[in-house]
N, C-alpha and C positions, 0 to 999 in steps of 0.2 A: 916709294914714289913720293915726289915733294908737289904741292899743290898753292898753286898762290889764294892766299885767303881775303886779303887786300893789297894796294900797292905797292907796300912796303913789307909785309909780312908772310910769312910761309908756313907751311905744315909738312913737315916728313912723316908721313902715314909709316913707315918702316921703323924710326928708330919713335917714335911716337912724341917729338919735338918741335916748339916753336922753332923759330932762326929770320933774320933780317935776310931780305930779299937782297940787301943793296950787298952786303958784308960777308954776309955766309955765316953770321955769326949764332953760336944756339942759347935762343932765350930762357928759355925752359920746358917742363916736361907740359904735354898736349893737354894733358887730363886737370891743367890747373890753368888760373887766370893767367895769358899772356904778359898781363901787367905786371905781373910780380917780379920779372925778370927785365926791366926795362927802368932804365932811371927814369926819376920823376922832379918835374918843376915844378913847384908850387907857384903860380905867376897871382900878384895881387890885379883882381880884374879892372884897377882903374887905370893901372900900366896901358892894358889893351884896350879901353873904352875910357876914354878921358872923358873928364866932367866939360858937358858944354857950355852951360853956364856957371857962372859964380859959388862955388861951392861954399866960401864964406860967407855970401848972401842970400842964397838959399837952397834951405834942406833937402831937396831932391836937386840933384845937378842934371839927372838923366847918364849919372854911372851906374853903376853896378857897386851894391853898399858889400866889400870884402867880409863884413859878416854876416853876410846872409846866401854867399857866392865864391866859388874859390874858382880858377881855372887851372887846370893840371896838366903840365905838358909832356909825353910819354916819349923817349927817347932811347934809340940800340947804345948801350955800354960800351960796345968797340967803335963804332963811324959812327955818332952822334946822330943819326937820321931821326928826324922827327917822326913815330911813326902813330901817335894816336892825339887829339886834345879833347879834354873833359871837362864840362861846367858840372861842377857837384858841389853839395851845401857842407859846409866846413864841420868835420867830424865822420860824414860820413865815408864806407869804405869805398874803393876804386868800384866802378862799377864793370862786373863779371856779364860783358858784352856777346862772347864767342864761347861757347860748348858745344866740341865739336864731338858728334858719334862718328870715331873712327872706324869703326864695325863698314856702318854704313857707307862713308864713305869709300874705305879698301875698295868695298862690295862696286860703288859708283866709279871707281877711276879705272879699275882695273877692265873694265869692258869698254870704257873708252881712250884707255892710254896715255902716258902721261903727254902734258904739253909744252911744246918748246918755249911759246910765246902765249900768255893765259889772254883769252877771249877776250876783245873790250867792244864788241858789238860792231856793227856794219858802222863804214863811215858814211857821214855825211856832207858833202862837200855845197857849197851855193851853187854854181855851177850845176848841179842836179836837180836844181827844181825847188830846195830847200829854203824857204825864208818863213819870216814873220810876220 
């Protein structure tokens, strides 16, 4: 049984495997970090958060100082899909987000079956009453 665990991401409780949602493709075994099987960006965070003011003029620009901030962009090895991003302090490891009890889960799906299209909540349209 395969289970969407995020957007982009899957779980096959059967063969006990990561795998890209978009690709089909298998990241790695379930019982270890998703990350490991997923190329990684290492992007300097002034790329994504430019200095707003004068960084030659003064010492806090209002970036992000690369060494004290890394951003990591996690992406499937076969279709490039971006499928996680991480602010983590330079040196430390990927952070081990999802540990999944497969146990548990078997136990959870198999009584309610798998799904064609994974649940994304009722809509809500304006039209319904919905505003701010």
């Amino acid at each position: 049984m395969k289970v969407a665990m995020t957007e982009y991401l899957r779980l096959d409780l059967d063969a006990e495997k990561w795998e890209c949602r978009v690709c089909d493709h298998e990241i790695g075994d379930a019982n270890r970090n998703y990350k490991e099987g997923l190329l990684v960006h290492d992007r300097n965070p002034q790329d994504i958060h430019p200095p707003i003011i004068n960084p030659n003029t003064y010492r806090y620009s209002f970036a992000p100082d690369p060494e004290w901030v890394r951003i990591l962009e996690y992406c499937c090895p076969k279709c490039g899909t971006q499928m996680e991003v991480e602010y983590a302090t330079p040196g430390h490891p990927p952070l081990y987000d999802m540990q999944p009890d497969l146990d548990a889960m078997r136990a959870q799906w198999a009584a309610r079956g798998e799904a064609a299209v994974p649940y994304a909540g009722p809509s809500v349209a304006r039209d319904e009453g919905h505003s701010h």
